[in-house]
C-alpha positions in Angstrom: 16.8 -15.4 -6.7 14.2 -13.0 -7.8 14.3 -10.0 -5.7 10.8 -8.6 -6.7 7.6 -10.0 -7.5 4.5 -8.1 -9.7 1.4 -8.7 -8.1 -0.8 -5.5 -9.9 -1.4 -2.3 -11.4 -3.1 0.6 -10.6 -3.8 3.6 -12.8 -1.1 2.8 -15.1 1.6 2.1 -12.2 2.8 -1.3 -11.9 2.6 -2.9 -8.3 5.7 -4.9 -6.9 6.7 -7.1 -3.7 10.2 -7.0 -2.1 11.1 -10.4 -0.9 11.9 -8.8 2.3 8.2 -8.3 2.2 7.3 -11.1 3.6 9.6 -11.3 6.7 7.7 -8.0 7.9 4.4 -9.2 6.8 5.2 -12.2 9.1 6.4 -9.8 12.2 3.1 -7.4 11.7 0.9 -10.6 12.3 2.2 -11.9 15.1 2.4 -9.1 16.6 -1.2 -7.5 15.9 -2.6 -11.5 16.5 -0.7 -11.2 19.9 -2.4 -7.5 20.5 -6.3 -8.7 19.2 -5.9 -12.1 21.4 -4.6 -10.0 24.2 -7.4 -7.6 24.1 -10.5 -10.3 24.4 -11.9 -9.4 20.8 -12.6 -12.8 20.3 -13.8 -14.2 23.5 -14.7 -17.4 23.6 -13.2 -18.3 20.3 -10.4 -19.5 19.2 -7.1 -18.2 18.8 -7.0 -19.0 15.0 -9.5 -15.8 14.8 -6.6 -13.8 16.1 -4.2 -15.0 14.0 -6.5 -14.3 11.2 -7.6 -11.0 12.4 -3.2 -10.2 12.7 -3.5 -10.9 9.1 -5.8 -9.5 7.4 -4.4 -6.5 10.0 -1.0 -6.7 8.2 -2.6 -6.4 4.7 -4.1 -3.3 5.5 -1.8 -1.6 7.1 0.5 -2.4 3.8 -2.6 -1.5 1.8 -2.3 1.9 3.8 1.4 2.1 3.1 0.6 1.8 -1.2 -2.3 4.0 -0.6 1.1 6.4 0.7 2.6 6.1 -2.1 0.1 6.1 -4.5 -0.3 9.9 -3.4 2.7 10.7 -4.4 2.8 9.2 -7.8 -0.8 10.3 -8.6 0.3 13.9 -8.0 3.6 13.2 -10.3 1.7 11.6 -12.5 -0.5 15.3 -12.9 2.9 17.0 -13.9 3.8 14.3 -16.3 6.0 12.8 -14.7 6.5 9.0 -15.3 6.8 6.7 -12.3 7.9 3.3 -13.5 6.3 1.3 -9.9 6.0 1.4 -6.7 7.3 -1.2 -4.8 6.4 -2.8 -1.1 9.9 -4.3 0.8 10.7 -4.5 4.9 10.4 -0.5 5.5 7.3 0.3 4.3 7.3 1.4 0.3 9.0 3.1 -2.1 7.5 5.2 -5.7 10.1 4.9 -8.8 9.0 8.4 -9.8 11.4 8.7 -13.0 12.4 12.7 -12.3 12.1 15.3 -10.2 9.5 18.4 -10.1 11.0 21.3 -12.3 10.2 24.0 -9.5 10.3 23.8 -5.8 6.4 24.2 -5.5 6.2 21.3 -7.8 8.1 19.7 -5.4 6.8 20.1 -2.3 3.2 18.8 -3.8 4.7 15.5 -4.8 6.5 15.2 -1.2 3.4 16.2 1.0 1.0 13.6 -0.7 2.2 11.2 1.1 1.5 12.3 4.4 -1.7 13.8 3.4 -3.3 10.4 2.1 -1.9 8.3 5.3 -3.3 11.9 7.5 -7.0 11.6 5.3 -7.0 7.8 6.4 -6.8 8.7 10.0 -9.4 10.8 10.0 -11.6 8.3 7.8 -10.8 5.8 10.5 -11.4 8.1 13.1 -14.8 8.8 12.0 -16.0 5.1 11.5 -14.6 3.2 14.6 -17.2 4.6 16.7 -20.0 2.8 14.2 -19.2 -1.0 15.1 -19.7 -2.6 18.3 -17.5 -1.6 21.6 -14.1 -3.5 21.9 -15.4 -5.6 18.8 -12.7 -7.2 16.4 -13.7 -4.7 13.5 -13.4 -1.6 15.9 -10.5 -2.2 17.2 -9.0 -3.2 13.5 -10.4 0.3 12.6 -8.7 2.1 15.7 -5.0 0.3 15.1 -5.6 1.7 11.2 -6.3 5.3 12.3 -3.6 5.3 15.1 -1.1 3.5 12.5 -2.1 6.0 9.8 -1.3 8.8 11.9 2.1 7.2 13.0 2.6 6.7 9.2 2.0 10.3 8.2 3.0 12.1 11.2 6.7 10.0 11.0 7.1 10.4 6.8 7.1 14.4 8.0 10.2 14.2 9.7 12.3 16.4 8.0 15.4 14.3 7.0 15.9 12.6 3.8 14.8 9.7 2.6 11.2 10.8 4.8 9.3 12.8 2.8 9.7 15.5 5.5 13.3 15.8 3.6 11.7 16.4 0.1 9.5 18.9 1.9 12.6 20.7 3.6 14.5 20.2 0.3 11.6 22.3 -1.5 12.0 25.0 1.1 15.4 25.3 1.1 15.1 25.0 -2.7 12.4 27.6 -2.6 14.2 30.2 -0.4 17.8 29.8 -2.3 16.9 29.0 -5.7 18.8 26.1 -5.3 18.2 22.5 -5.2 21.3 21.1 -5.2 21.3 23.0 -1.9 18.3 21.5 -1.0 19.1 18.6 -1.8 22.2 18.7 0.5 20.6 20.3 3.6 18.1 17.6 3.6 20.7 14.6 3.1 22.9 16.1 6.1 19.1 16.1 7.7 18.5 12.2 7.5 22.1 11.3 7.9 21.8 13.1 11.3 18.6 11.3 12.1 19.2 7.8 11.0 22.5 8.0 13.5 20.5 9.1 16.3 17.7 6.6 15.7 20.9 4.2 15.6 22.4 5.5 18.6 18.6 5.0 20.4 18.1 1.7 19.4 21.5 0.5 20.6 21.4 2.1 23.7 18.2 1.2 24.5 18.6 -2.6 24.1 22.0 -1.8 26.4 19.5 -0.4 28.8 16.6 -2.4 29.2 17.6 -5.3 27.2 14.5 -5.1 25.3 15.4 -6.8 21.6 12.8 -5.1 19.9 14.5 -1.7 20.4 16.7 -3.2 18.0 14.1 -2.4 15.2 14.9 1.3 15.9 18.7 0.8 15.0 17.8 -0.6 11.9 15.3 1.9 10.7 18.1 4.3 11.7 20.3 2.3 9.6 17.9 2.2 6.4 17.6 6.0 7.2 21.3 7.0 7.1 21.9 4.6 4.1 19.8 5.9 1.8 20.2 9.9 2.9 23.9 9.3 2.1 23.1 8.0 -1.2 20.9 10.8 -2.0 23.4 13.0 -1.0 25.7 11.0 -3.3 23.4 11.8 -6.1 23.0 14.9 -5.3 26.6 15.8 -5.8 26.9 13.6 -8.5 24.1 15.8 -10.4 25.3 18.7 -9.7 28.9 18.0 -10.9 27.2 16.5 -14.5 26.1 20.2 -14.7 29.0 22.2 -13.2 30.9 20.0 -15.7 30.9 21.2 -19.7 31.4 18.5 -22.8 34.9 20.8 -22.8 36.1 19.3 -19.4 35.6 15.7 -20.8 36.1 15.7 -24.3 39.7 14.4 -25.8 41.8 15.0 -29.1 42.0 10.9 -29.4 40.8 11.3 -33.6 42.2 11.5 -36.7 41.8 14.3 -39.9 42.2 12.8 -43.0 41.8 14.5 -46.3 38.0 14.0 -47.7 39.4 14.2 -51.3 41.5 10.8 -50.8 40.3 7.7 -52.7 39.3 4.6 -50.6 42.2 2.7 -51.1 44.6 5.1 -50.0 42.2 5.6 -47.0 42.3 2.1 -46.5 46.6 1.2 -47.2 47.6 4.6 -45.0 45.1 4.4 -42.4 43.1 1.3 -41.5 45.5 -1.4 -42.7 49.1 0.1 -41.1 46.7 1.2 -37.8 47.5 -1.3 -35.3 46.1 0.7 -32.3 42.5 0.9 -31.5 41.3 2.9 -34.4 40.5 6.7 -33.0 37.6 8.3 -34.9 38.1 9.8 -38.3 36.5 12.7 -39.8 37.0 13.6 -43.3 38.0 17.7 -43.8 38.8 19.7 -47.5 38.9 23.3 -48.0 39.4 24.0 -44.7 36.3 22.9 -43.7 35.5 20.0 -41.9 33.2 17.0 -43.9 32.4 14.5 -41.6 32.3 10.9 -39.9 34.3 8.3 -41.8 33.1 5.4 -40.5 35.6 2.2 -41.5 32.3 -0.3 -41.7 31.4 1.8 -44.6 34.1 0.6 -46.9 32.3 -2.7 -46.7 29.3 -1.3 -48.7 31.2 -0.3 -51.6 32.9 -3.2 -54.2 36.5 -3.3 -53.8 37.1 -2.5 -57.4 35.3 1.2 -56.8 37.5 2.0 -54.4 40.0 3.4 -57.0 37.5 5.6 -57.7 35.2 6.8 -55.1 36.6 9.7 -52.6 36.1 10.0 -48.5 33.3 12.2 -49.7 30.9 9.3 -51.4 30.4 7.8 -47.9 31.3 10.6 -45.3 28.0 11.0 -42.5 28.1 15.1 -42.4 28.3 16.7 -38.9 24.8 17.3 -38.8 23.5 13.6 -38.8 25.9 12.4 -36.4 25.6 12.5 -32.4 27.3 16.1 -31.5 26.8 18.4 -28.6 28.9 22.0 -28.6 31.7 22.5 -26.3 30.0 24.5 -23.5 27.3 21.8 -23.3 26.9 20.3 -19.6 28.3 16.9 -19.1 24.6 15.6 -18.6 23.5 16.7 -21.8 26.9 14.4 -23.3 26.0 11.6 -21.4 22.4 12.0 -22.8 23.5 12.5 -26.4 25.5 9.4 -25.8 23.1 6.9 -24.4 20.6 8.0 -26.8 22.9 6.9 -29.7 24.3 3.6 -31.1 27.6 5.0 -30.9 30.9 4.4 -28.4 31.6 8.1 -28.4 30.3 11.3 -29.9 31.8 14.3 -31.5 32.3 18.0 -29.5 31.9 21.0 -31.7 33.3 24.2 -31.1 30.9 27.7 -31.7 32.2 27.6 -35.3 30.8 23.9 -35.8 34.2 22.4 -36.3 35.4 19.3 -34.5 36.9 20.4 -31.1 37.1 16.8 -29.9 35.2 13.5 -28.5 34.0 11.8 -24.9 33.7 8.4 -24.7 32.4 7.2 -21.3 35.6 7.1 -20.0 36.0 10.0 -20.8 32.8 11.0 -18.6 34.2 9.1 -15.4 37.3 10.4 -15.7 36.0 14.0 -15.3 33.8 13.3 -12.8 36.5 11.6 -10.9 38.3 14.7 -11.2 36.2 16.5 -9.6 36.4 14.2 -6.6 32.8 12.9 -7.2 33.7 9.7 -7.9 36.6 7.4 -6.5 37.9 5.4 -9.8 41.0 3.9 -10.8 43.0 4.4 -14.0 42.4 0.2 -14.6 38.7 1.0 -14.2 38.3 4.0 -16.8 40.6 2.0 -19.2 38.0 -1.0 -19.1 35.2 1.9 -19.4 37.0 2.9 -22.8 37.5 -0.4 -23.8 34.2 -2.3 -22.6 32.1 1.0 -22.9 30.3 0.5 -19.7 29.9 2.5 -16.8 30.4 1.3 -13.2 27.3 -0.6 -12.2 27.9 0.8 -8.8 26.8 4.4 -10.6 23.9 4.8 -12.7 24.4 8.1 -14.5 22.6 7.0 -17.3 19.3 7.9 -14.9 21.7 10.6 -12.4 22.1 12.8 -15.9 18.3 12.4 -17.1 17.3 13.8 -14.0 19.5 15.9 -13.4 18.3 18.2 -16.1 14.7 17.5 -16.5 
């Protein structure tokens, strides 16, 4: 089942709906049709106005939350950084902004946006409600946007993460320590505090009164603590990609052969008694190291050259293959790596030879050892083999950001 549907673009950003949309758009209208019906806007009408009025109520009010949003990516957008969509679902709205801000006040301008846009609408609101008729259907639509505006921008300023209140705090603590792993840490421990309070609320409060709807607290608690934790999941996991150097991963799973070695006797010692999973081989003479041999080049060259043509005819020299130096941060590997067409790329040491490789088990197993990640021996041997990484992780994205 299709979890998201595209319904628009604005400047450049493309627009989608969470199909738990549509359960909250539902819940907004019966309760704002409930509150216009209940409040005589339409006296002498019929109901159907209300439920009409809850509508078009519910739309706005979303319209409000992408209006949100769109602050945020607007100002991202101004410090070139991409954001891939923003998306509406059952809490409100989310921006894909593809990075982080390179400096805290950076930061902080992306974060408050937000808050400022739903704040701005308030006072718009504010200002216009007065101008229709008393306790008509358009004034009191325009005085449930201002107070939910306000609501919306005064609650995003929370300061726990995933509010934007947490990005703000993170940008302070960022700011003040030169840190925003630290940040970043301080504001997860932030939300995760929050969203088991707001838990804690909700539960007690339907205990309590035995009002259901206090419920909806819990689970906004729940979202809350959820996604702080996986922030400060990330945030680890980021950190560790840089602590980490292409040294801590790399292994000494490849083979030196002799450049000056015909094909064929390339191919009968190596490749045809090699009943393993062939390890990389580079190519060396004089001391000095030649290259990649890759086996699928043999195929390019007839059969009866081989007799005459050395590892040095088809050898790919150090510097047109994927390499990063030894003390280069395991982000930087993983970037190298994903940006090539290769299952593993080749560490160099300061003098430019070959000091090993990292495959992407490789990666998970270092990361693993730094008690980051929780993965079984099975699971990094089907890495290796399948050249995958968990689906549960994503550190394709965790190692672009992390050093953007």
């Amino acid at each position: 089942m299709q979890a998201n549907w595209r319904f628009g673009s604005l400047f450049g950003i493309p627009l989608y709906i969470n199909s738990s949309w549509f359960l909250i758009l539902a819940l907004v209208t019966i309760f704002n049709a409930g509150n216009f019906n209940a409040s005589g806007a339409f006296q002498g009408s019929s109901l159907f106005f209300g439920w009409i009025a809850g509508f078009v109520m519910a739309l706005l009010l979303f319209g409000s939350v992408l209006l949100h949003e769109l602050g945020h990516s607007l100002v991202a957008k101004a410090q070139g950084i991409p954001v891939n969509s923003i998306t509406l679902f059952l809490f409100g709205g989310v921006a894909a902004i593809g990075r982080e801000s390179n400096t805290p006040g950076k930061a902080f301008q992306v974060a408050i946006a937000g808050p400022v846009v739903s704040i701005a609408l308030f006072g718009l609101f504010t200002v216009v409600t007065p101008l229709f008729s008393e306790s008509s259907a358009t004034q009191t639509l325009a005085l449930n946007l201002a107070r939910t505006n306000l609501v919306l921008g005064l609650f995003n300023l929370i300061p726990g993460l995933p509010l934007d209140g947490g990005q703000v705090l993170k940008a302070a603590i960022w700011k003040l320590n030169g840190d925003r792993f630290v940040g970043g840490r301080w504001a997860s421990r932030m939300g995760q505090v929050l969203g088991w309070l707001a838990i804690t609320l909700g539960l007690t409060g339907v205990l309590l009164t035995g009002q259901f709807s206090a419920v909806w607290i819990a689970l906004i608690g729940w979202f809350v603590l959820r996604n702080a934790s996986a922030y400060g999941r990330v945030t680890n996991l980021q950190a560790a990609l840089l602590q980490l150097s292409a040294a801590d991963a790399m292994t000494r799973e490849l083979r030196i052969v002799d450049a000056n070695m015909s094909l064929r006797e390339f191919a009968e010692e190596y490749i045809l008694s090699d009943t393993h999973t062939p390890n990389p081989y580079y190519a060396a003479s004089d001391g000095r190291y030649r290259g990649l041999v890759r086996i699928e080049d043999l195929h390019s060259v007839e059969r009866s050259e081989w007799e005459n043509q050395t590892l040095h005819q088809i050898v790919h020299p150090l510097s047109e293959i994927p390499t990063v130096q030894e003390n280069a941060s395991l982000a930087e590997a993983i970037n190298t790596l994903e940006e090539s067409s290769e299952d593993r790329i080749t560490v160099l040491s300061p003098a430019d030879a070959v000091a090993g490789v990292i495959d992407r088990g490789d990666i998970v197993k270092a990361i693993a050892s730094k008690q980051v990640l929780s993965v079984s021996e099975d699971e990094i041997k089907r890495i290796k083999t399948e050249g995958s990484y968990p689906e549960s992780v994503q550190l394709e994205a965790i190692a672009k950001t992390a050093i953007e």
